[in-house]
C-alpha positions in Angstrom: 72.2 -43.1 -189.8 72.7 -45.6 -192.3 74.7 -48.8 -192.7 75.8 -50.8 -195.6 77.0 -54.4 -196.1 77.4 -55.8 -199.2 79.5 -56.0 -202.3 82.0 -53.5 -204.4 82.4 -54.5 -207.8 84.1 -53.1 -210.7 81.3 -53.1 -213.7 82.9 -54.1 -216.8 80.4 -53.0 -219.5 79.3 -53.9 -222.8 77.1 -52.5 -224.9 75.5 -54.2 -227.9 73.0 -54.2 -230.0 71.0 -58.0 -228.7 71.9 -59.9 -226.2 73.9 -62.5 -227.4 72.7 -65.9 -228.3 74.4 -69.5 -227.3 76.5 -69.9 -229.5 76.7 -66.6 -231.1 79.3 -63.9 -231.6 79.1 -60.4 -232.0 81.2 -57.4 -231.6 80.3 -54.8 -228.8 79.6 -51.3 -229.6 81.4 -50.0 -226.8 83.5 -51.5 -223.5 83.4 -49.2 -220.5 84.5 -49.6 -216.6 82.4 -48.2 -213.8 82.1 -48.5 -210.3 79.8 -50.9 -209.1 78.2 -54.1 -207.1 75.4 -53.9 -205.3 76.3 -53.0 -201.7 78.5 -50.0 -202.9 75.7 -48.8 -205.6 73.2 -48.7 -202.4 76.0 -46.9 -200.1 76.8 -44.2 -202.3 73.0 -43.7 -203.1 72.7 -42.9 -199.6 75.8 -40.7 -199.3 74.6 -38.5 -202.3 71.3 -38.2 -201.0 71.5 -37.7 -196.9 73.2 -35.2 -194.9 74.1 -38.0 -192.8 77.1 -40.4 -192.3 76.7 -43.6 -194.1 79.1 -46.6 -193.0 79.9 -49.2 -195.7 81.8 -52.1 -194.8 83.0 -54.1 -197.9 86.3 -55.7 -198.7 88.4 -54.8 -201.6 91.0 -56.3 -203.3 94.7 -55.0 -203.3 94.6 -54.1 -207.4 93.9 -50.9 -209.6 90.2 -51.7 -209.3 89.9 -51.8 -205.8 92.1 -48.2 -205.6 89.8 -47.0 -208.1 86.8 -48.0 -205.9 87.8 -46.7 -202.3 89.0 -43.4 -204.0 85.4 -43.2 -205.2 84.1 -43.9 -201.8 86.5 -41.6 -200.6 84.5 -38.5 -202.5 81.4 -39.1 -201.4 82.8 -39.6 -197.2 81.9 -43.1 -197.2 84.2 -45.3 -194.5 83.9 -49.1 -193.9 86.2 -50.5 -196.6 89.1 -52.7 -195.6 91.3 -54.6 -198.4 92.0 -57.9 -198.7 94.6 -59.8 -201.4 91.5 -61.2 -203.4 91.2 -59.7 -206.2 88.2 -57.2 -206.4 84.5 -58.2 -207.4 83.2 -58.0 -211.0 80.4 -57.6 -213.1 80.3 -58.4 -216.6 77.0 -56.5 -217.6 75.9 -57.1 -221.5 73.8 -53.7 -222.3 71.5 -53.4 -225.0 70.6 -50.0 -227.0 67.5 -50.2 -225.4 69.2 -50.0 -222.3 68.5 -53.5 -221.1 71.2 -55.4 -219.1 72.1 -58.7 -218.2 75.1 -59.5 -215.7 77.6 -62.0 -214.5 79.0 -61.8 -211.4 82.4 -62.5 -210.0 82.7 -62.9 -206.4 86.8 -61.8 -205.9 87.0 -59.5 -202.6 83.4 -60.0 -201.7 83.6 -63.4 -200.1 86.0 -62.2 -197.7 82.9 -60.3 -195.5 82.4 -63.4 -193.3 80.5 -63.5 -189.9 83.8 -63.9 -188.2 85.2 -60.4 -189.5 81.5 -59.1 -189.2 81.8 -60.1 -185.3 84.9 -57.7 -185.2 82.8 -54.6 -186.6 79.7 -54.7 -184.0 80.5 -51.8 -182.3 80.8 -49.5 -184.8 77.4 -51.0 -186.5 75.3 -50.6 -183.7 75.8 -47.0 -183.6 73.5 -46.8 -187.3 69.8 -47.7 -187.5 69.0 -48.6 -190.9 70.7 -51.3 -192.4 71.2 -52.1 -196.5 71.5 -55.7 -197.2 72.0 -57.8 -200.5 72.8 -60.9 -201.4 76.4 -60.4 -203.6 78.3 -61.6 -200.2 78.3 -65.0 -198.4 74.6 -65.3 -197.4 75.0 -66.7 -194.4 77.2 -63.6 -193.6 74.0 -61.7 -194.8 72.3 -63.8 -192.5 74.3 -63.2 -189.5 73.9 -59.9 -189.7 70.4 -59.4 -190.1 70.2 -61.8 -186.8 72.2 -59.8 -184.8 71.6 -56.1 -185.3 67.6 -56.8 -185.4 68.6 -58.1 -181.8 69.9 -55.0 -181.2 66.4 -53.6 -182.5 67.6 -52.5 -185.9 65.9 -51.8 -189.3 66.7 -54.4 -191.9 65.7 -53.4 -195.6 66.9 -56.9 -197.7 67.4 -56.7 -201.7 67.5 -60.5 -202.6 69.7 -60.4 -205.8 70.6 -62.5 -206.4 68.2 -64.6 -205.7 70.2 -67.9 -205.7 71.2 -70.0 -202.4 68.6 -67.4 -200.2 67.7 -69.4 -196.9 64.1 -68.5 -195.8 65.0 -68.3 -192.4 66.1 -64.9 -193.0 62.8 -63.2 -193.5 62.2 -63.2 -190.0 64.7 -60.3 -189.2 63.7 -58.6 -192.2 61.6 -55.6 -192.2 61.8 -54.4 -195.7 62.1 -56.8 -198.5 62.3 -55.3 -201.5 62.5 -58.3 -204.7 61.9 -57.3 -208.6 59.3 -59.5 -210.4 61.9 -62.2 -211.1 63.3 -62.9 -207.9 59.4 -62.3 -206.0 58.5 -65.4 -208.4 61.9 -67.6 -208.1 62.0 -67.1 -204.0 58.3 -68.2 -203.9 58.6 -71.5 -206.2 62.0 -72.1 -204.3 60.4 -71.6 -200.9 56.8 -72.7 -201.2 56.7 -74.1 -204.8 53.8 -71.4 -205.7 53.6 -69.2 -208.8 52.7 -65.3 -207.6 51.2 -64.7 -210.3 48.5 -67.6 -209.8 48.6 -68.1 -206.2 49.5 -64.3 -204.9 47.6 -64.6 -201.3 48.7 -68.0 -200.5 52.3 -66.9 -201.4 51.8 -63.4 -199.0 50.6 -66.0 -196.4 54.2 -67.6 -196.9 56.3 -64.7 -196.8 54.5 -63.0 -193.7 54.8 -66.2 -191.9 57.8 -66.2 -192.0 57.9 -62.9 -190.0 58.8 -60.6 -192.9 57.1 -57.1 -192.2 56.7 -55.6 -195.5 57.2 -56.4 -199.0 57.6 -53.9 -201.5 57.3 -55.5 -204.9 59.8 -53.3 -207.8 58.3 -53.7 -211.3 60.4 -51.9 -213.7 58.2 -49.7 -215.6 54.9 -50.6 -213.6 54.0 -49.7 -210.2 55.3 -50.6 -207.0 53.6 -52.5 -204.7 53.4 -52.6 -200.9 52.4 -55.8 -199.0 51.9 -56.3 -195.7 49.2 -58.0 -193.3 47.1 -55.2 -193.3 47.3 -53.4 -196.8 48.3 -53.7 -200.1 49.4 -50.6 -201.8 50.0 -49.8 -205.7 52.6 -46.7 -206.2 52.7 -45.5 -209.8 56.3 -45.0 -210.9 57.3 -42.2 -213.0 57.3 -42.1 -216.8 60.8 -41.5 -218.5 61.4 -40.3 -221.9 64.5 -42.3 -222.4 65.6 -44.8 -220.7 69.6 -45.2 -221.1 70.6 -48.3 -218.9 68.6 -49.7 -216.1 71.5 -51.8 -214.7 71.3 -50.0 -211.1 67.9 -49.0 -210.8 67.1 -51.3 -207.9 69.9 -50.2 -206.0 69.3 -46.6 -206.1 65.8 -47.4 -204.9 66.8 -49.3 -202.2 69.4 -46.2 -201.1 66.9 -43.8 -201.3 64.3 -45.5 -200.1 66.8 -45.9 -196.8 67.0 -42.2 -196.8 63.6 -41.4 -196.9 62.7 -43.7 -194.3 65.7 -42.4 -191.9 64.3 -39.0 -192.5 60.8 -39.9 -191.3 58.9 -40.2 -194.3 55.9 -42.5 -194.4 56.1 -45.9 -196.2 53.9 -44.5 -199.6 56.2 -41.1 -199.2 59.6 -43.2 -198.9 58.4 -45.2 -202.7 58.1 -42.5 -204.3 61.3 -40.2 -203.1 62.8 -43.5 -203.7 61.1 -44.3 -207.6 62.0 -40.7 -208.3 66.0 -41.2 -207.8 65.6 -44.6 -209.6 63.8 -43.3 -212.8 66.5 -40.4 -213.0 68.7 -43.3 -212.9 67.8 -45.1 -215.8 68.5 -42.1 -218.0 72.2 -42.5 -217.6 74.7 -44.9 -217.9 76.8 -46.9 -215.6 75.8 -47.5 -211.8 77.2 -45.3 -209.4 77.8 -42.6 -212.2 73.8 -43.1 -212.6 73.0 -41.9 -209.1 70.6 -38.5 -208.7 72.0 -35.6 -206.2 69.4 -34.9 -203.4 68.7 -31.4 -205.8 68.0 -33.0 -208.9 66.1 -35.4 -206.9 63.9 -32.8 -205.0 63.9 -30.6 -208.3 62.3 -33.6 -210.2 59.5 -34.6 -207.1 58.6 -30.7 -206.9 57.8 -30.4 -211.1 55.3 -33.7 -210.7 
């Protein structure tokens, strides 16, 4: 079974037509709410595509947002949220027509899930084996937790975004890290001062030394890549025709990618279940209201 912890955020949307310059002002095309944040994008990605029980723990706030969220949790069977009087996360996400994104992030709700309240949830945790992790709570509460359940002999799959006040200590309970381009190179100048794309073995030398298992490397349109200390593997992602907004691709991936792995799919088998739900993704709009059935999912695998 799989467990969550991480962040619920309402997405506050904007589409434009650029991204807006310093400075500039422009009016948005359209303003839109979805659900969102990056822990709850990855928990109901694994409710919509396992049969079984995902546990989320993630604080809301006491607002219209936060009812809005735990109703939508509520649909898919999703328990774990508690509320809190902060007011709920946000994102701010700027989308272009092209269906770029840039987002802000306001913590609200989310600081709230500190290793103190995490200590109070153990024994409902340790009943799941694969764990979701992100970095849109306290990290140190990230941190705690991928101490203590990999003690209790636990998978850990870590999505570092965002990639800002990451300790490296971490990586040694980690067995999955799964970093886009940007964050790869911004962890490794941050860490070791080297540039991937100049010094990629020295910088693999890093990470696994720091007891990391397995990187798997998300490149938008190009292929995935698998590192660890005996392989590297290149896994072609899939070519849509249009892509709508690709501002929760990396969380569907990381959800399915849970999924397959729970279900016993080898590594190379796990990418590409888990490529599949994110390109279907990107075809839509919004986060959550992005995320692939398990049909449309296995429909799409079986016509490649």
């Amino acid at each position: 079974m799989i467990g969550v912890i991480g962040s619920s955020n309402m997405d506050i949307v904007l589409t434009v037509e650029k991204f807006t310059n310093p400075g500039e002002t422009q009016k948005a095309i359209s303003l839109e709410y979805f659900p969102g944040g990056k822990g709850a994008n990855q928990a109901v990605t694994a409710a919509k595509l396992s049969n079984n029980d995902v546990y989320f723990f993630t604080s809301l706030g006491n607002d219209d947002f936060g009812k809005s969220l735990a109703m939508n949790f509520d649909k898919f069977g999703i328990k774990g949220y508690v509320y809190t009087d902060l007011p709920t996360g946000r994102a701010y996400i700027e989308v272009t027509k092209s269906g770029c994104n840039r987002i802000i992030i306001f913590e609200g709700a989310n600081s709230f899930i500190t290793p103190e309240i995490i200590e109070n949830k153990l024994d409902i945790l340790k009943e799941y084996k694969y764990f979701l992790l992100q970095n849109e709570i306290p990290f140190e509460t990230s941190f705690h937790i991928a101490k203590t359940l990999k003690s209790k002999k636990k998978i850990i799959i870590f999505d570092p975004a965002p990639a800002q006040n990451i300790k490296k200590e971490i990586f040694e309970y980690v067995d999955y890290f799964t970093p886009n381009e940007e964050e790869f190179k911004y962890l490794s100048e941050t860490f070791f001062n080297l540039n991937p794309e100049k010094q990629l073995k020295e910088t693999l030398r890093n990470f696994f030394g720091l007891g990391v298992k397995n990187i798997i490397l998300k490149r938008g349109e190009k292929e995935i890549i698998l590192y660890n200390r005996n392989s590297i593997l290149k896994i072609p992602v899939f070519k849509m025709h249009k892509v709508v907004d690709t501002t929760a691709a990396g969380d569907v991936f990381n959800g399915a990618l849970a999924v397959a792995l729970e279900e016993g799919k080898n590594i190379k088998e796990a990418i590409k279940f888990a490529a599949a739900a994110a390109g279907i993704s990107v075809t839509r709009k919004g986060a959550q209201s992005s995320i692939p059935t398990r049909n449309e999912v296995d429909n799409f695998l079986s016509s490649k």
